[in-house]
Backbone bond lengths (Angstrom), bond angles and torsions (degrees), N, CA, C in turn:
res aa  C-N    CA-C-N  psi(-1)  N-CA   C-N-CA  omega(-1)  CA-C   N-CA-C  phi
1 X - - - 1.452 - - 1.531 108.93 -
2 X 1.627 127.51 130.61 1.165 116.33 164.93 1.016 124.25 -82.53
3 X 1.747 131.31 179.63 1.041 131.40 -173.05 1.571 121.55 -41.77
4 X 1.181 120.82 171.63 1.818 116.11 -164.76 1.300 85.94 -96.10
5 X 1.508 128.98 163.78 1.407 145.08 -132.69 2.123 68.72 -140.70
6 X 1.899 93.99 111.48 1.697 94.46 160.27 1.742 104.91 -91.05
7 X 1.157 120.38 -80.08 1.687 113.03 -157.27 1.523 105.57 -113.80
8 X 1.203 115.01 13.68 1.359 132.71 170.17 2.055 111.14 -53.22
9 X 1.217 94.69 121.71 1.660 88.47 170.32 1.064 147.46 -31.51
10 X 1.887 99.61 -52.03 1.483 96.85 -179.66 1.710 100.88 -105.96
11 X 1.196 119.66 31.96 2.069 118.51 150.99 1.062 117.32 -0.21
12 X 1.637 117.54 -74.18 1.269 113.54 -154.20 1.796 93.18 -94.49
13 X 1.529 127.59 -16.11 1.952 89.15 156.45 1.520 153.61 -37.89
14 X 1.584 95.23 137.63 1.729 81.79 -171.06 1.464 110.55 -107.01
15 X 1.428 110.11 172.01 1.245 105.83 -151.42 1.683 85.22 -88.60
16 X 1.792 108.58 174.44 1.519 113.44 -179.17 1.412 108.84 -84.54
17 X 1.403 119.38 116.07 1.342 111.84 139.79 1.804 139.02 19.78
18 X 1.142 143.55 117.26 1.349 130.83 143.05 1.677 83.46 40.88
19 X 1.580 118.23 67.31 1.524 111.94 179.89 1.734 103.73 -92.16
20 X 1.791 117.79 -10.89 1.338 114.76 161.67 1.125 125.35 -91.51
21 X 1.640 120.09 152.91 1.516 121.62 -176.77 1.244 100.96 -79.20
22 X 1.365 124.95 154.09 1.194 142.42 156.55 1.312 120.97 -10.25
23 X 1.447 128.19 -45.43 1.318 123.70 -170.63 1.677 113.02 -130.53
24 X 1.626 104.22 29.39 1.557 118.65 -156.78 1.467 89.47 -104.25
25 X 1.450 110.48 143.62 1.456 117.68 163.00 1.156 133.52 -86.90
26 X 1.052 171.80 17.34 1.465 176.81 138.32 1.512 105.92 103.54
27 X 1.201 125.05 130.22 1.311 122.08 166.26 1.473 131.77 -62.85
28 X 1.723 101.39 159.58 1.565 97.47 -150.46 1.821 82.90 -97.17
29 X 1.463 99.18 121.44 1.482 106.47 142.31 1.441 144.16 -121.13
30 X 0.904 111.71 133.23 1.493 126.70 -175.94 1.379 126.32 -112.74
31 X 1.458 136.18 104.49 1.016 130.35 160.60 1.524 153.94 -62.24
32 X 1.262 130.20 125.08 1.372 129.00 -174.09 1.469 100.87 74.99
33 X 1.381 115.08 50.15 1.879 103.62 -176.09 1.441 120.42 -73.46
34 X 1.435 114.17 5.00 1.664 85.69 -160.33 2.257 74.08 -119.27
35 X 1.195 118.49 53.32 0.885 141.36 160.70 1.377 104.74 -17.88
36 X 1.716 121.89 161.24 1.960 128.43 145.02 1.475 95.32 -83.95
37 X 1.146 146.02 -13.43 1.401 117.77 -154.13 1.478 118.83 -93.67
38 X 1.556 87.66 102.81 1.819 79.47 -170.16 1.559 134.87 -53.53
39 X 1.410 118.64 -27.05 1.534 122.31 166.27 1.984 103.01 -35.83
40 X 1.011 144.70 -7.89 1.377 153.95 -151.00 1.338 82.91 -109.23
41 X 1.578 122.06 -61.97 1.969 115.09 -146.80 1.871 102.61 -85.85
42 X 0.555 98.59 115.17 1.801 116.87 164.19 1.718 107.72 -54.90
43 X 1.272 102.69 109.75 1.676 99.29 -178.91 1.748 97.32 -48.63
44 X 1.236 119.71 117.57 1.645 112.06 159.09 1.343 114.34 -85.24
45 X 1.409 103.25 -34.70 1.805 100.60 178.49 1.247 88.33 -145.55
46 X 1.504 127.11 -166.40 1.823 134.36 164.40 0.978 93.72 -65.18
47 X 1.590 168.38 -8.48 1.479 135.65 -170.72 1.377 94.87 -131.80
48 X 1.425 127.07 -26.25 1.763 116.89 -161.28 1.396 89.56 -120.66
49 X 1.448 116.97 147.73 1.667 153.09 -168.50 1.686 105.41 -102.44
50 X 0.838 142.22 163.70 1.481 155.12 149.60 1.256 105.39 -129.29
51 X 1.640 98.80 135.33 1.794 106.92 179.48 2.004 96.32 -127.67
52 X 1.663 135.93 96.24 1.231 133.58 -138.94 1.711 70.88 -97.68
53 X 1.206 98.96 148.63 1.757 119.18 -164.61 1.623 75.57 -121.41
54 X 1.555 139.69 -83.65 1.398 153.34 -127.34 1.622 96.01 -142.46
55 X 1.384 117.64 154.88 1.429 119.11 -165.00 1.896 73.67 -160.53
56 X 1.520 118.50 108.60 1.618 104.70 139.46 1.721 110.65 -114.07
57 X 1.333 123.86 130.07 1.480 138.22 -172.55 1.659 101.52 -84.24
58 X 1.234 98.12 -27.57 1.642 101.49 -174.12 1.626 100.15 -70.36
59 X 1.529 114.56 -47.19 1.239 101.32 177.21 1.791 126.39 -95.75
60 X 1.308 109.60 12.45 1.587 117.07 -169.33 1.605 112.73 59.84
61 X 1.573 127.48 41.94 1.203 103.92 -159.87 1.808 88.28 -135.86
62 X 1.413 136.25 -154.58 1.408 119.36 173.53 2.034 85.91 175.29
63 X 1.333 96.79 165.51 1.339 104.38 179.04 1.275 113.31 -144.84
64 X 1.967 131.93 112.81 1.235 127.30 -153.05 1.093 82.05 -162.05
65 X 2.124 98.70 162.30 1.152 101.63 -175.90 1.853 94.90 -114.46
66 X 1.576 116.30 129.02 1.503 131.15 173.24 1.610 95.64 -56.66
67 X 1.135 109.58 157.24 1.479 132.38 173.74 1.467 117.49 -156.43
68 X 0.921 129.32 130.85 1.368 142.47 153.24 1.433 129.91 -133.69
69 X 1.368 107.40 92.02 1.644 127.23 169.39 2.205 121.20 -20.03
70 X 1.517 92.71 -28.17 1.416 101.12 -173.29 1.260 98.33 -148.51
71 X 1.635 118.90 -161.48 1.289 145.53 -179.24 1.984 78.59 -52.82
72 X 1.579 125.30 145.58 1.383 131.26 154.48 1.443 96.13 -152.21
73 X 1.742 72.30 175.06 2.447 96.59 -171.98 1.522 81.58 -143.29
74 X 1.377 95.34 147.57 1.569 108.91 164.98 1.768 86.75 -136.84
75 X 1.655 110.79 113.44 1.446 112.31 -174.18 1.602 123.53 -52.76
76 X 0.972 115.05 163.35 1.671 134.85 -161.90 1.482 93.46 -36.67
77 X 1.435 138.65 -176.58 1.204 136.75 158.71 1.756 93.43 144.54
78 X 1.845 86.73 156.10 1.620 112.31 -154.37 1.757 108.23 -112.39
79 X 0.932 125.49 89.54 1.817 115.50 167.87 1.466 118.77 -47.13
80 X 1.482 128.70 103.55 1.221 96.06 152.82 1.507 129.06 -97.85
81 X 1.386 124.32 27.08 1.058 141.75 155.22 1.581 114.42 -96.13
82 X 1.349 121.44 165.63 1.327 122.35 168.72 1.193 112.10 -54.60
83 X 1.836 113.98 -175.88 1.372 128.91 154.57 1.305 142.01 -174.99
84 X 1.109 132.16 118.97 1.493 110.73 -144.78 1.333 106.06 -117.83
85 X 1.479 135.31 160.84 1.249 132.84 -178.35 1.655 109.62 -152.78
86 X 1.142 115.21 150.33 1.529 132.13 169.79 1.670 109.22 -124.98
87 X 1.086 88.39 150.04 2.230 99.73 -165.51 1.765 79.24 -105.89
88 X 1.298 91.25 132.99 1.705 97.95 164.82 2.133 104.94 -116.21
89 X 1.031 103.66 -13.43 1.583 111.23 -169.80 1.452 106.74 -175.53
90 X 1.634 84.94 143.09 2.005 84.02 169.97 1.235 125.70 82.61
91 X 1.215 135.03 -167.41 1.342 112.60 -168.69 2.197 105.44 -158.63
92 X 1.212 91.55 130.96 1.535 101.00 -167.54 1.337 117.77 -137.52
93 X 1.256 121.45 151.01 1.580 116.35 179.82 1.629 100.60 -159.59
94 X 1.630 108.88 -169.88 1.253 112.03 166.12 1.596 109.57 -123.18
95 X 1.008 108.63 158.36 2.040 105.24 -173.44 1.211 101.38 -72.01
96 X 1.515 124.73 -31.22 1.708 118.86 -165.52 1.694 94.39 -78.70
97 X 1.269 135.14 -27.46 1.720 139.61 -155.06 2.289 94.07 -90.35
98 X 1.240 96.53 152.31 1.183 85.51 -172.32 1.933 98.98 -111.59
99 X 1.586 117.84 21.60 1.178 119.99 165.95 1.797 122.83 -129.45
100 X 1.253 105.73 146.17 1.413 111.91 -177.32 1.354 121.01 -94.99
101 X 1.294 118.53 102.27 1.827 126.72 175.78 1.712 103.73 -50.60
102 X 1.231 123.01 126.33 1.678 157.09 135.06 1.284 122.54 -80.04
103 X 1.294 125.56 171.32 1.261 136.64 -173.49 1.388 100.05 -59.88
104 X 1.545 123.34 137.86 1.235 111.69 165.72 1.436 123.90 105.56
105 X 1.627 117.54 -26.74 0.653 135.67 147.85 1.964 163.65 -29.62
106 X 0.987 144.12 74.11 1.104 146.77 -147.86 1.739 114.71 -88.68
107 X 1.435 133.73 117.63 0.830 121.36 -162.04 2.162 96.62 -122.16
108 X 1.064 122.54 111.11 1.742 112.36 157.75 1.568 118.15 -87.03
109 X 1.092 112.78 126.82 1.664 103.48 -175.32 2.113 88.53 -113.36
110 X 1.157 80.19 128.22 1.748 90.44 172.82 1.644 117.39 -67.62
111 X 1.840 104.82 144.73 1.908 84.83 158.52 1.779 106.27 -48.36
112 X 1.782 76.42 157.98 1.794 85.62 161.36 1.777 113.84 88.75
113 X 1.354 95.14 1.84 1.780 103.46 175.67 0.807 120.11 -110.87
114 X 1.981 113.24 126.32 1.493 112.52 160.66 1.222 116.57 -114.85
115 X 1.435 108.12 158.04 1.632 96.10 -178.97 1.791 91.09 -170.41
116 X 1.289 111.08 -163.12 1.634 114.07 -151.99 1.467 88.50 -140.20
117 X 1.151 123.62 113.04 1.569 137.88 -173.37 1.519 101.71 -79.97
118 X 1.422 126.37 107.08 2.020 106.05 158.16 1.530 96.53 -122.74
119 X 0.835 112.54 -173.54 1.882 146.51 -160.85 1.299 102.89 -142.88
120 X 0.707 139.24 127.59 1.976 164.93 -133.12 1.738 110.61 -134.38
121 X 1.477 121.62 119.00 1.287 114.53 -168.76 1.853 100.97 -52.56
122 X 1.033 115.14 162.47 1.448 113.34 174.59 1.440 107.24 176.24
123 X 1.775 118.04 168.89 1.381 131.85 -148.18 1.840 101.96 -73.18
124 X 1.710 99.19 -26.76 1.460 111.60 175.39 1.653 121.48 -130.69
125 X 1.077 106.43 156.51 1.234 104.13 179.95 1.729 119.21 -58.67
126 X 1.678 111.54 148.48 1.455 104.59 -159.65 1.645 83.37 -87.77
127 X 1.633 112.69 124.96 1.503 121.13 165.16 1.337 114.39 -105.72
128 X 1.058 147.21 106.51 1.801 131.52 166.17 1.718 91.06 -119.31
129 X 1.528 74.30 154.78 1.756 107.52 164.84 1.547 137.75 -92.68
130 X 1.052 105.39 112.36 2.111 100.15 -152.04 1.579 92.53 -108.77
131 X 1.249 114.46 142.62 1.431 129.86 144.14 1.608 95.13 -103.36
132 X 1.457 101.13 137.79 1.582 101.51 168.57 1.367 87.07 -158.94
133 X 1.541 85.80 131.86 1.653 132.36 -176.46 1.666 122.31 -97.32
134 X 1.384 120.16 91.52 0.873 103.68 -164.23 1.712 125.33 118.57
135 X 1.511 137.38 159.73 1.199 122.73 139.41 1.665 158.72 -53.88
136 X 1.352 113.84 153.34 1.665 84.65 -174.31 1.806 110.10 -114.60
137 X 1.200 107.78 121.05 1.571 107.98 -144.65 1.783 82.71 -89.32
138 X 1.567 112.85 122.50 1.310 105.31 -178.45 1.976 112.85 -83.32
139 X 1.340 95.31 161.69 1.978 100.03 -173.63 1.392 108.64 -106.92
140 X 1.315 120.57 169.01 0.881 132.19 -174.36 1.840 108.99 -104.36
141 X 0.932 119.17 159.94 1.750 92.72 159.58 1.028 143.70 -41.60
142 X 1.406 128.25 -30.38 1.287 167.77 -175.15 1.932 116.22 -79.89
143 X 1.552 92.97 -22.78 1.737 124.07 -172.95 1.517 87.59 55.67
144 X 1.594 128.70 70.42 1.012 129.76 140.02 1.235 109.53 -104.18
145 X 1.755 126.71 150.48 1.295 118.30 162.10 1.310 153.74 -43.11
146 X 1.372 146.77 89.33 1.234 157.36 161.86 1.503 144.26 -67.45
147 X 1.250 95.15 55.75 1.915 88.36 -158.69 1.466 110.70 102.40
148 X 1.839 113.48 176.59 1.524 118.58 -168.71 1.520 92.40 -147.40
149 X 1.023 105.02 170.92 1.733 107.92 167.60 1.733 82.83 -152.06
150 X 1.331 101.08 137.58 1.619 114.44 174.84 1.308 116.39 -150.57
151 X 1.226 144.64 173.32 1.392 160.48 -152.95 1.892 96.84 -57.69
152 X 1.363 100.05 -74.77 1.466 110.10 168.19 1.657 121.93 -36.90
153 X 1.057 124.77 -28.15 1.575 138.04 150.50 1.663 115.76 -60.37
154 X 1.378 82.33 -62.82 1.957 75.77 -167.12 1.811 102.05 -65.85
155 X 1.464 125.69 -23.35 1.602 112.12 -169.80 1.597 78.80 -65.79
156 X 1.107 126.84 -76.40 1.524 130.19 -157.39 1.423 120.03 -30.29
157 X 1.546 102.90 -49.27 1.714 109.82 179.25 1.241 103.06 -62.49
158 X 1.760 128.06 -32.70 1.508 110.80 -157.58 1.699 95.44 -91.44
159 X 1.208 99.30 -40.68 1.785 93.04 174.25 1.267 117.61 -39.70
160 X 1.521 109.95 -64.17 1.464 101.33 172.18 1.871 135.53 -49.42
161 X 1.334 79.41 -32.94 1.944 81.38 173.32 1.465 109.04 -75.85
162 X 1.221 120.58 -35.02 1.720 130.60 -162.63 2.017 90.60 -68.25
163 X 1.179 111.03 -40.17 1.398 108.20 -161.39 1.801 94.83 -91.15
164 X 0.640 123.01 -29.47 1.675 129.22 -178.81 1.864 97.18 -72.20
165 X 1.206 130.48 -47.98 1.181 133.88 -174.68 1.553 125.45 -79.94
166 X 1.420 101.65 -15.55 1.512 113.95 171.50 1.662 121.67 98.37
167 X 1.626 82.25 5.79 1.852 105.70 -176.45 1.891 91.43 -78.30
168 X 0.584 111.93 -36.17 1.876 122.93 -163.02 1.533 130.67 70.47
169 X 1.250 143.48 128.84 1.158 138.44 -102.07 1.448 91.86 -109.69
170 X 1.441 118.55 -7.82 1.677 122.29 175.41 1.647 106.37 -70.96
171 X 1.320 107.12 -22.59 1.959 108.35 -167.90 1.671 98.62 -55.18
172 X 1.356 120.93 -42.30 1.350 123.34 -175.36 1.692 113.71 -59.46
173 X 1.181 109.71 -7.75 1.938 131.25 -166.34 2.053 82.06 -84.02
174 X 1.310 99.34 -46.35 1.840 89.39 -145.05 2.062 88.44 -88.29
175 X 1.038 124.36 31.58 1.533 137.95 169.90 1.358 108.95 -116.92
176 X 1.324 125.49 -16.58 1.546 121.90 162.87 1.505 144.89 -51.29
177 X 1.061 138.92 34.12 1.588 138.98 169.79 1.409 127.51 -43.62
């Protein structure tokens, strides 16, 4: 139940009934996600963190918020799925894009894009919020293909960090939809 409704209009509504279907999971909430506590960020590379908010396996896709504490790179690499992002702090772009995401910010990256992710020194740490759809097909210098990073990667990387950090490697289980 959330908080009690003081002078709010609809107060005395009640909530629905058996408001899940039969075979529906409850949504994942999490509070204060885009957190300082680093035990939360998943080394993604040496400079940028992953914090996995949503994990669906059925669709290969996941929803987390990037972090980087300082100057970061998340190496070259191509979506061919969508992807969407919101800047909560800090400041981020891609080298191929000729604009820099700030707080507040909304970013859609189309299928069919590659580009080279960094994080920008700044007063706060660079936080955005990613839905990413899909795999991330890594580049070469050349932006030829090198490798993949996909759903089955990121449960593994975060398991392993979650259980190394004292979080335990099942927490990544209760982010599954």
């Amino acid at each position: 139940m959330p908080e009690a409704a003081d002078n709010e209009f609809w107060k005395n509504l009640q909530p629905i009934r058996n408001s899940l279907k039969p075979d529906a999971q409850p949504e994942v909430y999490l509070s204060q996600v885009a957190t300082d506590d680093d035990r939360y960020y998943v080394p993604f590379t040496e400079t940028v963190g992953s914090r996995p908010l949503w994990i669906n396996v059925k669709d290969n896709s996941w929803a987390d918020i990037l972090r980087a504490k300082e100057a970061g790179l998340v190496n070259r690499h191509y979506h061919p799925h969508e992807v969407f992002a919101y800047t909560i702090s800090g400041k981020w772009g891609y080298l191929e894009r000729p604009w820099t995401a700030r707080a507040g910010d909304f970013v859609y990256e189309s299928p069919g894009e590659g580009h080279t992710l960094v994080a920008y020194e700044s007063d706060e740490p660079m936080k955005a919020f990613f839905i990413v759809k899909g795999p991330l097909i890594w580049l070469d210098e050349n932006g030829e293909p090198d490798g993949y990073f996909d759903v089955h990667d990121y449960i593994e990387l975060c398991r392993t960090h979650y259980e190394k950090v004292g979080i335990g490697a099942e927490y990544v289980d209760s982010l599954f939809r």
